[in-house]
Backbone and ligand atoms as CSV (ligand in chain L), in Angstrom:
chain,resi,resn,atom,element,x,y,z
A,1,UNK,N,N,107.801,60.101,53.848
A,1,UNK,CA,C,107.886,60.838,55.108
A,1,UNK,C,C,106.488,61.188,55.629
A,2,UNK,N,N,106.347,60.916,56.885
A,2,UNK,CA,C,105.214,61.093,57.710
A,2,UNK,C,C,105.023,62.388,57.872
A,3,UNK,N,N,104.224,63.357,57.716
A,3,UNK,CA,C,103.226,64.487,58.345
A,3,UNK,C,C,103.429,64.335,59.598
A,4,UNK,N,N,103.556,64.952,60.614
A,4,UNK,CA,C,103.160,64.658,62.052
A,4,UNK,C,C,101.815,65.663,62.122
A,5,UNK,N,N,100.977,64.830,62.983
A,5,UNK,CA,C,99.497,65.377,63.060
A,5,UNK,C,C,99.601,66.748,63.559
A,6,UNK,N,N,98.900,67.508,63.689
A,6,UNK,CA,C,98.251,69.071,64.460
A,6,UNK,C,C,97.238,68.695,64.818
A,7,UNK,N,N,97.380,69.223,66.189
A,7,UNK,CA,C,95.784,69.317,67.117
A,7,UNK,C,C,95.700,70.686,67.622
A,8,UNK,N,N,94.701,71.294,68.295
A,8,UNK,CA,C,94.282,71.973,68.351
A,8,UNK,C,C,94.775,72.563,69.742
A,9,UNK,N,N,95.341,73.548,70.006
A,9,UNK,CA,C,96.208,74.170,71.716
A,9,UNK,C,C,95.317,73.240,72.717
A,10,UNK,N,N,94.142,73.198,72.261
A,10,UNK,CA,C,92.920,73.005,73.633
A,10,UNK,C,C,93.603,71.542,74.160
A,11,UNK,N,N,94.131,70.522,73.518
A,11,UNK,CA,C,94.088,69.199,74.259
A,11,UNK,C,C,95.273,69.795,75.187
A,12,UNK,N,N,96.483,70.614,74.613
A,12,UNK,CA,C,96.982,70.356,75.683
A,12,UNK,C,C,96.751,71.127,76.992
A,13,UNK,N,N,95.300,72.221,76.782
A,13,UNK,CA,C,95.593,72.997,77.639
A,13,UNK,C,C,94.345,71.981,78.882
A,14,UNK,N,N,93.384,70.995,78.367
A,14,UNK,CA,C,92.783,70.227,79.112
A,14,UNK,C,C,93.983,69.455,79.552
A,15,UNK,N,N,95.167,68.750,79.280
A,15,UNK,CA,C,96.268,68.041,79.861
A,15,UNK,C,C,96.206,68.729,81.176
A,16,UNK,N,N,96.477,70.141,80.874
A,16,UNK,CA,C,97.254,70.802,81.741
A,16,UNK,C,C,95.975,70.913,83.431
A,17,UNK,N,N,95.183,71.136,82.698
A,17,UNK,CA,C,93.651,70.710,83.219
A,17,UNK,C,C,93.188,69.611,84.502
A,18,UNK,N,N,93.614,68.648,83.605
A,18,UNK,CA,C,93.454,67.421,84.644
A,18,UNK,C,C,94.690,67.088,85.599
A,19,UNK,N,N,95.698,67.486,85.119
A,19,UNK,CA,C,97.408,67.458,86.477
A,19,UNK,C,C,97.000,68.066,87.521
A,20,UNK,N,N,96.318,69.338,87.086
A,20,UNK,CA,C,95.885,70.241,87.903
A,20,UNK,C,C,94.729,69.921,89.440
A,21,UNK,N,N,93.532,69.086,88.874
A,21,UNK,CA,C,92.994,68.473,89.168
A,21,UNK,C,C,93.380,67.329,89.943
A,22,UNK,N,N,93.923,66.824,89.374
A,22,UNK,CA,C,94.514,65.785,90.393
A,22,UNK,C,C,95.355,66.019,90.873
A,23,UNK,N,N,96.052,66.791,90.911
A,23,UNK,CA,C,96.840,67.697,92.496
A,23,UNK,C,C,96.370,68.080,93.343
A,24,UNK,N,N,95.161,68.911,92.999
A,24,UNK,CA,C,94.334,69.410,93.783
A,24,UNK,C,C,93.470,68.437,94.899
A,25,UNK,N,N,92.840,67.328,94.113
A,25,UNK,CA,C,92.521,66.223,94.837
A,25,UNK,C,C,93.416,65.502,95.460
A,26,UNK,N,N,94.522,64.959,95.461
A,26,UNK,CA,C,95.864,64.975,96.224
A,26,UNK,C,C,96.036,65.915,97.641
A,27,UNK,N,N,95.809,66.507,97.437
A,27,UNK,CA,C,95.775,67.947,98.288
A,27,UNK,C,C,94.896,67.624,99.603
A,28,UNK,N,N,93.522,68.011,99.045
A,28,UNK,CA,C,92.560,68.068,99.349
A,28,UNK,C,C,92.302,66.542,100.433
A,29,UNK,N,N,92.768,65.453,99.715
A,29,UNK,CA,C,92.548,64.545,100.524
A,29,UNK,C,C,93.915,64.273,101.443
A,30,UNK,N,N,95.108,64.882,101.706
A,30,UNK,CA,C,95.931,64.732,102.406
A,30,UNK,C,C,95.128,65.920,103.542
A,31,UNK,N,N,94.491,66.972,103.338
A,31,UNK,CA,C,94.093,67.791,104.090
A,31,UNK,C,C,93.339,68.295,104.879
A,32,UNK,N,N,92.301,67.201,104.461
A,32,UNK,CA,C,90.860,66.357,104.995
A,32,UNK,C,C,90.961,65.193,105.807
A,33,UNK,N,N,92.311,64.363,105.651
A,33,UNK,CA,C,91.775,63.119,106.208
A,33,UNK,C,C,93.475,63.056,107.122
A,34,UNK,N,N,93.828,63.693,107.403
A,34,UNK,CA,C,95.281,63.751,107.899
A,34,UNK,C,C,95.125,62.275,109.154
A,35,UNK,N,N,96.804,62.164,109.044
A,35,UNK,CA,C,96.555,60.709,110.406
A,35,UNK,C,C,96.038,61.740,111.986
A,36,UNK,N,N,96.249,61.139,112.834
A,36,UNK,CA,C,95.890,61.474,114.152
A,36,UNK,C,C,97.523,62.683,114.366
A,37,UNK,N,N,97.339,63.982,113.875
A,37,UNK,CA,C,98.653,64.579,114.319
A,37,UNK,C,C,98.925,64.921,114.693
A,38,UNK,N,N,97.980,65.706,116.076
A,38,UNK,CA,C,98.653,65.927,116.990
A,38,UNK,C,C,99.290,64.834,118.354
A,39,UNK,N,N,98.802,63.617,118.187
A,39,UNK,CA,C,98.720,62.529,119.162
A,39,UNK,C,C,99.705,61.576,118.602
A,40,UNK,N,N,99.951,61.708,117.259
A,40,UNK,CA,C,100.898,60.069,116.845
A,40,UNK,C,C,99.616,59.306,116.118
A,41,UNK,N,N,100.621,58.297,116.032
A,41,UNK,CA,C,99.532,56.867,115.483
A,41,UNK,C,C,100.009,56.041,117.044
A,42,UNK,N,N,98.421,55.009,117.175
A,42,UNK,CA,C,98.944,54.342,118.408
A,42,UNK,C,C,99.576,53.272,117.519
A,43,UNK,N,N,100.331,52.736,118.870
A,43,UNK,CA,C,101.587,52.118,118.768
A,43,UNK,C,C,101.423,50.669,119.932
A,44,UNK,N,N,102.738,49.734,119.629
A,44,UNK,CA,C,102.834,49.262,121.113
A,44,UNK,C,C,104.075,49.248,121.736
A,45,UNK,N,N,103.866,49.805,123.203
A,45,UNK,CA,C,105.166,50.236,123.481
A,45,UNK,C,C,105.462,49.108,125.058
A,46,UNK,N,N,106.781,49.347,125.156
A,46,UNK,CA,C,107.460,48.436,125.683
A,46,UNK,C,C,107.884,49.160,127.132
A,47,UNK,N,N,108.073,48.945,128.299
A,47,UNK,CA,C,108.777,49.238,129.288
A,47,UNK,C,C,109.403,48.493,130.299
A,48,UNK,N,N,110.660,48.401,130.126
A,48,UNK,CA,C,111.572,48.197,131.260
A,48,UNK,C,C,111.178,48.253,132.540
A,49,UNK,N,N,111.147,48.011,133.651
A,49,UNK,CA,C,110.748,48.496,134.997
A,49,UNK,C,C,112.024,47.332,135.789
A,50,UNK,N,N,112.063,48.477,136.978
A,50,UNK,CA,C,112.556,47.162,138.282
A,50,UNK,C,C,111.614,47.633,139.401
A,51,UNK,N,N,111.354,47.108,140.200
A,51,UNK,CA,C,110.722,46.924,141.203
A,51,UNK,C,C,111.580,46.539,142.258
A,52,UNK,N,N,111.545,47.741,143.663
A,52,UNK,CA,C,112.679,47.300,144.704
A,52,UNK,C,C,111.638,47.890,145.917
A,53,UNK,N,N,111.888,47.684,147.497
A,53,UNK,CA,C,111.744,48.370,148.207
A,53,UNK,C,C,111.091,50.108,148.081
A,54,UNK,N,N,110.540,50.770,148.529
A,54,UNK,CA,C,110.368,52.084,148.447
A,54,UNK,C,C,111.360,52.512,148.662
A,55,UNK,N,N,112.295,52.292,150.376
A,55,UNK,CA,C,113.453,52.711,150.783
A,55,UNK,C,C,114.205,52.745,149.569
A,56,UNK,N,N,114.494,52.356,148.780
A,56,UNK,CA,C,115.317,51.734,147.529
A,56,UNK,C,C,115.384,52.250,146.388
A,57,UNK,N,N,113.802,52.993,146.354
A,57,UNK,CA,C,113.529,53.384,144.495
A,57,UNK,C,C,112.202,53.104,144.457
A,58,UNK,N,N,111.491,52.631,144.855
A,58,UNK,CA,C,110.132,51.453,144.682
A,58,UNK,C,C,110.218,51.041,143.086
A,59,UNK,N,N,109.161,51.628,142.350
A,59,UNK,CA,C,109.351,51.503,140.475
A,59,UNK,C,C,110.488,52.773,140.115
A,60,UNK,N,N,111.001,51.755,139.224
A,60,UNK,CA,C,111.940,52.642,138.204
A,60,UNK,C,C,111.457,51.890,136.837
A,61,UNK,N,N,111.243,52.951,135.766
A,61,UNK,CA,C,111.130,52.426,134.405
A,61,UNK,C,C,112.633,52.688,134.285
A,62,UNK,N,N,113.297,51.948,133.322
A,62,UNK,CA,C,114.717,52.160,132.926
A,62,UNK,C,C,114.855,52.549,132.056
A,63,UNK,N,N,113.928,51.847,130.325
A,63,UNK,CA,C,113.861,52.133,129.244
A,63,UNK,C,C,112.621,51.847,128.497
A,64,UNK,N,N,112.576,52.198,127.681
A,64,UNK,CA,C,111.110,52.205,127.221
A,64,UNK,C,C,111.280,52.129,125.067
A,65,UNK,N,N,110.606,51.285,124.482
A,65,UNK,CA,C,110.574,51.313,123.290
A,65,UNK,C,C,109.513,50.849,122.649
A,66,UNK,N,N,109.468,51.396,121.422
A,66,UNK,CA,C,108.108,50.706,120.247
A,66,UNK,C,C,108.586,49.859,119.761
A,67,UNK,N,N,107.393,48.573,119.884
A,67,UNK,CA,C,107.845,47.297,119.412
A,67,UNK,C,C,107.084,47.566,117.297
A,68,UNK,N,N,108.228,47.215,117.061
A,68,UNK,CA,C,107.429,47.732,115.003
A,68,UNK,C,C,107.642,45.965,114.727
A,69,UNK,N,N,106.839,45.308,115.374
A,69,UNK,CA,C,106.275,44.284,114.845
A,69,UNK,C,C,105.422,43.825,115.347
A,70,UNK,N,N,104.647,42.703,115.237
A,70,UNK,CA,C,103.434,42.027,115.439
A,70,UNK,C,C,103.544,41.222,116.942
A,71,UNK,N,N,104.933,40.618,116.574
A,71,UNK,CA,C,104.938,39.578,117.571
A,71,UNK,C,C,105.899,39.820,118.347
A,72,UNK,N,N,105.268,39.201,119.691
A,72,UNK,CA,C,106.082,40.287,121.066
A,72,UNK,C,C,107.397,39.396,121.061
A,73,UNK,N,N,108.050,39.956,122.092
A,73,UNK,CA,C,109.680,39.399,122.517
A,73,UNK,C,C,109.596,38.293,123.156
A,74,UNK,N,N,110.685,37.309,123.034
A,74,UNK,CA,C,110.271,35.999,123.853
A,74,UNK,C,C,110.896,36.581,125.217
A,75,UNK,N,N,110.040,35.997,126.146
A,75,UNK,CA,C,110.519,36.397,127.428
A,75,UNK,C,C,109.984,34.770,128.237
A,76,UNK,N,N,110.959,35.227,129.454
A,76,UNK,CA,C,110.815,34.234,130.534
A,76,UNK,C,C,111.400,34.545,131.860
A,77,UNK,N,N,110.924,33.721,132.522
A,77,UNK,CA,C,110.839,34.814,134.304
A,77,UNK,C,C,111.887,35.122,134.654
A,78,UNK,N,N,113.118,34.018,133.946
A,78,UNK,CA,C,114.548,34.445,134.729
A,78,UNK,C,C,115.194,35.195,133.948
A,79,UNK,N,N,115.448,34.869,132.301
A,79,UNK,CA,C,116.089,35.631,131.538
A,79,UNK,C,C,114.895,36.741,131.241
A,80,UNK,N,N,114.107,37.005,131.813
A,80,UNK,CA,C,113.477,38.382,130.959
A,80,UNK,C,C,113.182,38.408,129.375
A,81,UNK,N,N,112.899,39.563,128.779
A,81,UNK,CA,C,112.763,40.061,127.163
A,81,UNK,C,C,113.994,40.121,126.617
A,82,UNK,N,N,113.681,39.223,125.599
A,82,UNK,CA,C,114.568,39.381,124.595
A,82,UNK,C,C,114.266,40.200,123.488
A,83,UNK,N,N,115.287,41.371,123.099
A,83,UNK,CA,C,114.968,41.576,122.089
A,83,UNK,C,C,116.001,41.355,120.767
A,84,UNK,N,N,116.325,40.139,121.264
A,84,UNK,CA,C,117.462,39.808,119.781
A,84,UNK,C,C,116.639,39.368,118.813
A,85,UNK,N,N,116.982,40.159,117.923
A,85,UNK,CA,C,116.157,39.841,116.356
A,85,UNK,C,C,115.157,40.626,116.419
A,86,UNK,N,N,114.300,41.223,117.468
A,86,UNK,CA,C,113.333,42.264,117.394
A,86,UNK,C,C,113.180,43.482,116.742
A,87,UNK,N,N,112.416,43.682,115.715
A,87,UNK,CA,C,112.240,45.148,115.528
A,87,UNK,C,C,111.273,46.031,116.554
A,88,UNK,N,N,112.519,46.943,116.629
A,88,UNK,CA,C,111.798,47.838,118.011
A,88,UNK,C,C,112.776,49.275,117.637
A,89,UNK,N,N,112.072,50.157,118.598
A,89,UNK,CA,C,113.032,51.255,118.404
A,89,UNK,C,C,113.220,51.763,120.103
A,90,UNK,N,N,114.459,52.078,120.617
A,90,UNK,CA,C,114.452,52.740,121.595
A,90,UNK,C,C,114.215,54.089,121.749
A,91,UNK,N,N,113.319,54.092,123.540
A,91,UNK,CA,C,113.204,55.813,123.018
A,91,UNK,C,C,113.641,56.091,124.486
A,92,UNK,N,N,113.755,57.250,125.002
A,92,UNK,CA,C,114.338,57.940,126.505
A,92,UNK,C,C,112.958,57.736,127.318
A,93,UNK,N,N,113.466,56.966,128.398
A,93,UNK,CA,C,112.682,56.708,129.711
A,93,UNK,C,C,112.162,57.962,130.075
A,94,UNK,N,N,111.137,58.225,130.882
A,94,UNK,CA,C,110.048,59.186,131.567
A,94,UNK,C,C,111.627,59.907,132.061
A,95,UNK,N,N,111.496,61.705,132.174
A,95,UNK,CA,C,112.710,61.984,133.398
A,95,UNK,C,C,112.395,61.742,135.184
A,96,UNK,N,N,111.511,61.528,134.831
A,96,UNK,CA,C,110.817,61.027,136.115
A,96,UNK,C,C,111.040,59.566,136.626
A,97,UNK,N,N,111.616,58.280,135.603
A,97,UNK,CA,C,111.816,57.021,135.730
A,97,UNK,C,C,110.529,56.366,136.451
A,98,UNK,N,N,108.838,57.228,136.216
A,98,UNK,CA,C,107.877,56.572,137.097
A,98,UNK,C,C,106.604,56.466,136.369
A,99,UNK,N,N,106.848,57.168,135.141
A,99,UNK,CA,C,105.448,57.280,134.700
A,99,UNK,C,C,105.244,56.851,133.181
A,100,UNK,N,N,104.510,56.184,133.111
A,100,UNK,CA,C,104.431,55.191,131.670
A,100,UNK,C,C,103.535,56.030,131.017
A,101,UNK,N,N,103.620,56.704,130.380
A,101,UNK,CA,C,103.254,57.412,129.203
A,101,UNK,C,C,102.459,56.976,127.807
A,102,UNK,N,N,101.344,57.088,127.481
A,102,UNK,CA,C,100.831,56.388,126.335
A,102,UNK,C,C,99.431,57.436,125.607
A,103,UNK,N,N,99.450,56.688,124.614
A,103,UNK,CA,C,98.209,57.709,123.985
A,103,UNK,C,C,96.928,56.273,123.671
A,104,UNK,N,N,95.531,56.894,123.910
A,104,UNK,CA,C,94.284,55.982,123.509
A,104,UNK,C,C,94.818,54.990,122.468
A,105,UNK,N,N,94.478,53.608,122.248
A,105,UNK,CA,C,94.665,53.200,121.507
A,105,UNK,C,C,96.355,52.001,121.687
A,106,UNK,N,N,97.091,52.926,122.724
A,106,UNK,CA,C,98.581,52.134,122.452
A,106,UNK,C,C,98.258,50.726,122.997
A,107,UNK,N,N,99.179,49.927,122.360
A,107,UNK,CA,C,98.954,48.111,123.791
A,107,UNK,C,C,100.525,48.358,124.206
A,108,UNK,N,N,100.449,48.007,125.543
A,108,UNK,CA,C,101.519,48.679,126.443
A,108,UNK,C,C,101.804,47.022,126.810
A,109,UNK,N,N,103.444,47.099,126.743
A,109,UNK,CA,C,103.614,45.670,127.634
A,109,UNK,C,C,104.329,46.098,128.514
A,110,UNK,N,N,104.431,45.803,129.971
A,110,UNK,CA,C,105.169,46.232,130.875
A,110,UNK,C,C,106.498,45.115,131.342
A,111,UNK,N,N,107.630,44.858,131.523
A,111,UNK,CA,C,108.105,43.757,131.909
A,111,UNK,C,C,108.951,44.482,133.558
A,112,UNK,N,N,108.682,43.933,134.363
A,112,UNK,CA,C,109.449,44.387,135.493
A,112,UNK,C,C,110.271,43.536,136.493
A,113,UNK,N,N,111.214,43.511,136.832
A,113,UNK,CA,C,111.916,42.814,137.412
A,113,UNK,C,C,111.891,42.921,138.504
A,114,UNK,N,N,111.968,42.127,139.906
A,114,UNK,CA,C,111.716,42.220,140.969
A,114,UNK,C,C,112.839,42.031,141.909
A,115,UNK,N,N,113.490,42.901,142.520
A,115,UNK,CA,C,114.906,42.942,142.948
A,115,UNK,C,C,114.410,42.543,144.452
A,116,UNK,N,N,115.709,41.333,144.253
A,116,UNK,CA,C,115.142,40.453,145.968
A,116,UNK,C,C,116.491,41.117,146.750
A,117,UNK,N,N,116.284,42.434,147.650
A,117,UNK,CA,C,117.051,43.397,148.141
A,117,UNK,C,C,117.428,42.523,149.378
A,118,UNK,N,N,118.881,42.898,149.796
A,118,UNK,CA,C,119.329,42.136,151.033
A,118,UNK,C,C,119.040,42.951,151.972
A,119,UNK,N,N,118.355,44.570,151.930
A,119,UNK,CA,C,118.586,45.305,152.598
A,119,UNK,C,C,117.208,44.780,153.684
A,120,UNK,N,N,117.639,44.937,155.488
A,120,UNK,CA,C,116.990,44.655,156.240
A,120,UNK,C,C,115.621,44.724,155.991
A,121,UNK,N,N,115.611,46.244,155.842
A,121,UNK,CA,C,114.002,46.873,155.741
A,121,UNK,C,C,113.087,46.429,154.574
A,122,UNK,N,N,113.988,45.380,153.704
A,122,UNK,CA,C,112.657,44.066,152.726
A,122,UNK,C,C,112.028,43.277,154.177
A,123,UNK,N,N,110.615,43.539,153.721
A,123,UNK,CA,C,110.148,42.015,154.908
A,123,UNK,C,C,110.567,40.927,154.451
A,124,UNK,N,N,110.799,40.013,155.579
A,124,UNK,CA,C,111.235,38.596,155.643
A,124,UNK,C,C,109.995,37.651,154.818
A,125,UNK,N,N,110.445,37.091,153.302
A,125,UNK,CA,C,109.335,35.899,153.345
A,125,UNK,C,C,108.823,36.425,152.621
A,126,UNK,N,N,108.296,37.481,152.071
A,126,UNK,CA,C,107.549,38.102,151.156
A,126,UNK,C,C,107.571,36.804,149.437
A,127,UNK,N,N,106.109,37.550,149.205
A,127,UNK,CA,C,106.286,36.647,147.720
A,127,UNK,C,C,106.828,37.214,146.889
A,128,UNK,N,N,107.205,38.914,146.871
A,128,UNK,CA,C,107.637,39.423,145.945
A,128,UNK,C,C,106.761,40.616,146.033
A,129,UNK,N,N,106.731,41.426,144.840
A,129,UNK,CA,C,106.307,42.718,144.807
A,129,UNK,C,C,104.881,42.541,144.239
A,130,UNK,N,N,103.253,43.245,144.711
A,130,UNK,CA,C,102.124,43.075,143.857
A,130,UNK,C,C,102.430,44.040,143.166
A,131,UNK,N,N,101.401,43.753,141.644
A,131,UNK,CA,C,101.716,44.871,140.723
A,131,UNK,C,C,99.977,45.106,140.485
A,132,UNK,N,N,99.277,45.969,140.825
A,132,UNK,CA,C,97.823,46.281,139.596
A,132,UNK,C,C,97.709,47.817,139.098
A,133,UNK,N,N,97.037,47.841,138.733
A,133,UNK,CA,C,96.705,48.982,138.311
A,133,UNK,C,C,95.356,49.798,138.541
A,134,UNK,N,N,95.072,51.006,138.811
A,134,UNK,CA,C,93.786,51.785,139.127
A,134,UNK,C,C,93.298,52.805,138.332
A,135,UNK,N,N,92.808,53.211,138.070
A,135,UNK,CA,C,91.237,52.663,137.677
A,135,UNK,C,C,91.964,50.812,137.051
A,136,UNK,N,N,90.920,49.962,136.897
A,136,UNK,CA,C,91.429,49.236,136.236
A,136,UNK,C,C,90.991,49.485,134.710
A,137,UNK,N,N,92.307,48.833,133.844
A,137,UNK,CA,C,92.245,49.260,132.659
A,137,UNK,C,C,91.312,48.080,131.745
A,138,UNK,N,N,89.824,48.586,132.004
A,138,UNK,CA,C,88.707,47.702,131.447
A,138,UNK,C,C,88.608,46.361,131.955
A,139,UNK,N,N,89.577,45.817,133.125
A,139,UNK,CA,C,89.363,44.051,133.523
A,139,UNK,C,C,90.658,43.543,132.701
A,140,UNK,N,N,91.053,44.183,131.683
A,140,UNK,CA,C,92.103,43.530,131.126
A,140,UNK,C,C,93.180,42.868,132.316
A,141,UNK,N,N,93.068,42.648,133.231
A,141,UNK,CA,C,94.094,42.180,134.205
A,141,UNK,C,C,93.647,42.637,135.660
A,142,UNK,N,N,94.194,42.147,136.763
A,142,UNK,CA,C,93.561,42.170,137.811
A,142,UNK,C,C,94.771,42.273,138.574
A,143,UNK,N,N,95.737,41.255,139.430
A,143,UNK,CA,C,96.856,41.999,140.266
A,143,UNK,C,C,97.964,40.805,139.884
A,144,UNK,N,N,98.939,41.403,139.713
A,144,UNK,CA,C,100.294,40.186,139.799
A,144,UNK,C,C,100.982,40.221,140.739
A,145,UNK,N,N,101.679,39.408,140.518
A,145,UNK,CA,C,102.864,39.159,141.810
A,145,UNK,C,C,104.134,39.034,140.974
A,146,UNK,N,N,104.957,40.083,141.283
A,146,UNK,CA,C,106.595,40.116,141.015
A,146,UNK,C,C,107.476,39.313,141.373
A,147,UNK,N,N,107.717,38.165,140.951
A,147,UNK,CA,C,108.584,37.796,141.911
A,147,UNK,C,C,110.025,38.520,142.127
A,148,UNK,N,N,110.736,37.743,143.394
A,148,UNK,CA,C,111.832,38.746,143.882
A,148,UNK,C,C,112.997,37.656,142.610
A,149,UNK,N,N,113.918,38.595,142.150
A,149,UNK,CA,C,114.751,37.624,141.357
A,149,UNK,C,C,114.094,37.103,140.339
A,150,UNK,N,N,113.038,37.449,139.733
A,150,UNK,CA,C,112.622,37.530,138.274
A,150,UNK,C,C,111.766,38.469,137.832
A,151,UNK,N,N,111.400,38.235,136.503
A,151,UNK,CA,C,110.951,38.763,135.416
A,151,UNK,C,C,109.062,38.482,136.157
A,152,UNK,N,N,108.518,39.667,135.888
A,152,UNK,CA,C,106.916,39.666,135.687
A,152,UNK,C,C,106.520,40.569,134.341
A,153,UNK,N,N,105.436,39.877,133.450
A,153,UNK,CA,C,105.047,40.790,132.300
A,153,UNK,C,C,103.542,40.836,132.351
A,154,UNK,N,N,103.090,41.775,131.727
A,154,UNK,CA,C,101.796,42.316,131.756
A,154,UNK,C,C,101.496,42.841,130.658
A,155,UNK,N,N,100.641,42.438,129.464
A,155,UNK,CA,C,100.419,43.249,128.444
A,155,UNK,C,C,98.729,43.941,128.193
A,156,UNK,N,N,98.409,44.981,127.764
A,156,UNK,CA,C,97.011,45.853,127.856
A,156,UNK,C,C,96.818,46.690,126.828
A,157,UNK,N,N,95.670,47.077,126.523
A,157,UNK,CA,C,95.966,48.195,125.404
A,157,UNK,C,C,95.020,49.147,126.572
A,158,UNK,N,N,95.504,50.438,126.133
A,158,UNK,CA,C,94.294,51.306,126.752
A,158,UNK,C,C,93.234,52.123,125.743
A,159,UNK,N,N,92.110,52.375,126.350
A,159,UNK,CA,C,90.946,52.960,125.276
A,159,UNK,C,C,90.513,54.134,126.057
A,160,UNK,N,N,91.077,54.429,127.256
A,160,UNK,CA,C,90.166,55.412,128.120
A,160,UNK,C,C,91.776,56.239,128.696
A,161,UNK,N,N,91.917,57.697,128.067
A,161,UNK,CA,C,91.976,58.710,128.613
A,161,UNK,C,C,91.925,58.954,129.903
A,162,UNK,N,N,92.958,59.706,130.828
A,162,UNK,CA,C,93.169,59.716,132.043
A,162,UNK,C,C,94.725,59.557,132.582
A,163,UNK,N,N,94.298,59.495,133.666
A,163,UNK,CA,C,95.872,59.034,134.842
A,163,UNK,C,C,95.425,58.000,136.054
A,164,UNK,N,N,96.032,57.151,135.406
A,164,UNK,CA,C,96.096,55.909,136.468
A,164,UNK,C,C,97.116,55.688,137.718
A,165,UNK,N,N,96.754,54.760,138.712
A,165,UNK,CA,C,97.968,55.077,139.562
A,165,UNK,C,C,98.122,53.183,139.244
A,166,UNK,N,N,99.671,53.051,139.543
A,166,UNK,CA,C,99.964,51.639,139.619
A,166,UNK,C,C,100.328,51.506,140.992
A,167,UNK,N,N,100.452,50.611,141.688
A,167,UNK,CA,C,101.275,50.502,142.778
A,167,UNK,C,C,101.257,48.830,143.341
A,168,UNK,N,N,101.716,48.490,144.457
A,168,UNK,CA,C,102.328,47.453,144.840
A,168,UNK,C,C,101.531,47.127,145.932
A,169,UNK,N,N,100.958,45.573,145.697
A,169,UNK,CA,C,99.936,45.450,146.438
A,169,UNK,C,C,100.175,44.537,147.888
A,170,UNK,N,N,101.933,44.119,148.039
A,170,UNK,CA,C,101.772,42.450,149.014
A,170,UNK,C,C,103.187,44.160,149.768
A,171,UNK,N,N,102.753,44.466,151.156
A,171,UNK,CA,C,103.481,44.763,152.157
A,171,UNK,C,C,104.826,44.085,151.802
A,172,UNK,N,N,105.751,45.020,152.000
A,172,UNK,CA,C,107.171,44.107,151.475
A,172,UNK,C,C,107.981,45.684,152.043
A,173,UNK,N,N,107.756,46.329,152.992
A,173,UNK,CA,C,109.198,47.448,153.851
A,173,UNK,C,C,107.636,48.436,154.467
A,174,UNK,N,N,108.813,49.057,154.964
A,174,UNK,CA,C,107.375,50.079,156.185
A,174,UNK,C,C,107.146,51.241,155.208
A,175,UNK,N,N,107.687,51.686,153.985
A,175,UNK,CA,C,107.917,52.168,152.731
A,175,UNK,C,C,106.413,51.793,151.565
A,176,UNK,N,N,105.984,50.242,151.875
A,176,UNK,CA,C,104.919,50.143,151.265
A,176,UNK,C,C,103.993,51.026,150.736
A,177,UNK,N,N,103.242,51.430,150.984
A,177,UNK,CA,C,102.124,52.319,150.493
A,177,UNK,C,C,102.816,53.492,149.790
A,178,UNK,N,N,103.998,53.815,149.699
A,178,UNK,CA,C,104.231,54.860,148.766
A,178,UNK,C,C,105.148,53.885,147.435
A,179,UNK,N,N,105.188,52.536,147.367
A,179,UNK,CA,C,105.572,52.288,145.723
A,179,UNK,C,C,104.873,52.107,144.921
A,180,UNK,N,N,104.774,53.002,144.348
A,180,UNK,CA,C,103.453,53.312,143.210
A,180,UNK,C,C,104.116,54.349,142.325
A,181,UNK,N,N,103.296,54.128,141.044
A,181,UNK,CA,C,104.002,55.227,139.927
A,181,UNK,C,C,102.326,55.599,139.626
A,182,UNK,N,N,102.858,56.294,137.923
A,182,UNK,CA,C,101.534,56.904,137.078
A,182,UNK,C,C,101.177,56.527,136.051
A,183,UNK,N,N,100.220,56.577,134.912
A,183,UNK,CA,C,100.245,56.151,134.420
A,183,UNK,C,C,99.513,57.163,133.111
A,184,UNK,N,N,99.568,58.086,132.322
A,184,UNK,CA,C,99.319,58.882,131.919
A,184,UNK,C,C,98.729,58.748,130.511
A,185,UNK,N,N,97.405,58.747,130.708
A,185,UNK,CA,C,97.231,58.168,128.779
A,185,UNK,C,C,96.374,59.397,128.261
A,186,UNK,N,N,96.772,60.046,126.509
A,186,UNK,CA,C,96.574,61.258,126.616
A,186,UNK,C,C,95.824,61.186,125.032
A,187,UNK,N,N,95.005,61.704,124.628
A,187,UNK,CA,C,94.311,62.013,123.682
A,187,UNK,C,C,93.128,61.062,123.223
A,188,UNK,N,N,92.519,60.944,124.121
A,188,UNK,CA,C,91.129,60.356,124.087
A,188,UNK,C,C,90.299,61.221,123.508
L,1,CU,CU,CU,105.062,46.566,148.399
C-alpha cells in the first residue's frame, strides 16, 4: 500500500493564487479593451427602398437588414435581391420610412426599385428616377439612374460621421426637388 504524499498548505494556497490571477487578468482585459459599446460593431446593412413620384411618397425604405455574410445577394434589375439562402437578419425600417441609418465603418447596400407610376403628374419619357448622394461619400459613387420598373443597387461603406442628404437627380413630377431622404451616420 502506497503512502499518499503530504505537501505543505502553501501549494495549495499559491493554486488558489494563480485562479485568482487569472481572473483578474480576464477581467481586466475584458475592461480595458471592450468592443465599440456604445455604437455596435460595424456591420453591413441592407435597405429596401422604392422610389415613386414625390406626389406619391418620393423614397420609402420598406425594410432594412444585416447581411452576416461575406457575400452579397444575387440581384438583377428585374427580379431584384435575393435573399434565398442568405444569412441576414431583419430589422424594423426607419419610423420615418426615409432615413438610412448607419454607424462609421458600416458598408451599406442600398437596392431601390423604381415605380413606373401611371399617375399623370410622372413626366412623360423620363429615364427613371436619379439617385446620388451629398456630401459625397468619399467618390465611392457619383449619380445613378433608377430605372422605372426595375431594380437599381448601390453599395458604399461610410468613414465620415454626419448627415447626408440623398435625393433624385432627372426631373420626373413638379414634386421633384423635394424627393430626397437622409442619411444619418453616427459615431465617428
Ligand atoms: Cu425626380
Amino acid at each position: 500500500m502506497q503512502v499518499p504524499k503530504r505537501h505543505l498548505p502553501v501549494v495549495g494556497l499559491l493554486g488558489l493564487v494563480v485562479i485568482a490571477a487569472a481572473g483578474g487578468g480576464i477581467y481586466y482585459y475584458e475592461y480595458v479593451s471592450p468592443p465599440n459599446t456604445s455604437c455596435g460593431v460595424a456591420s453591413h446593412r441592407l435597405f429596401f427602398m422604392t422610389a415613386i413620384i414625390f406626389e406619391l411618397g418620393g423614397f420609402q425604405i420598406t425594410n432594412g437588414a444585416y447581411l452576416n455574410q461575406s457575400t452579397a445577394p444575387a440581384f438583377n434589375a428585374t427580379a431584384g435581391p435575393s435573399l434565398v439562402g442568405v444569412k441576414h437578419q431583419n430589422y424594423t425600417a426607419p419610423s420615418d420610412h426615409k432615413t438610412i441609418n448607419a454607424i462609421v465603418g458600416d458598408t451599406i447596400t442600398l437596392y431601390i426599385y423604381g415605380v413606373n407610376s401611371t399617375d399623370p403628374r410622372q413626366f412623360a419619357g423620363i429615364a427613371g428616377h436619379g439617385f446620388t448622394i451629398s456630401p459625397s461619400v468619399n467618390g465611392q459613387f457619383g449619380t445613378g439612374t433608377i430605372p422605372l420598373g426595375k431594380w437599381y443597387t448601390v453599395t458604399f461603406t461610410v468613414t465620415q460621421a454626419g448627415t447626408y442628404a440623398y435625393f433624385c437627380t432627372i426631373p420626373c413630377s413638379n414634386g421633384h426637388g423635394s424627393m430626397t431622404g437622409s442619411m444619418v451616420v453616427s459615431c465617428g
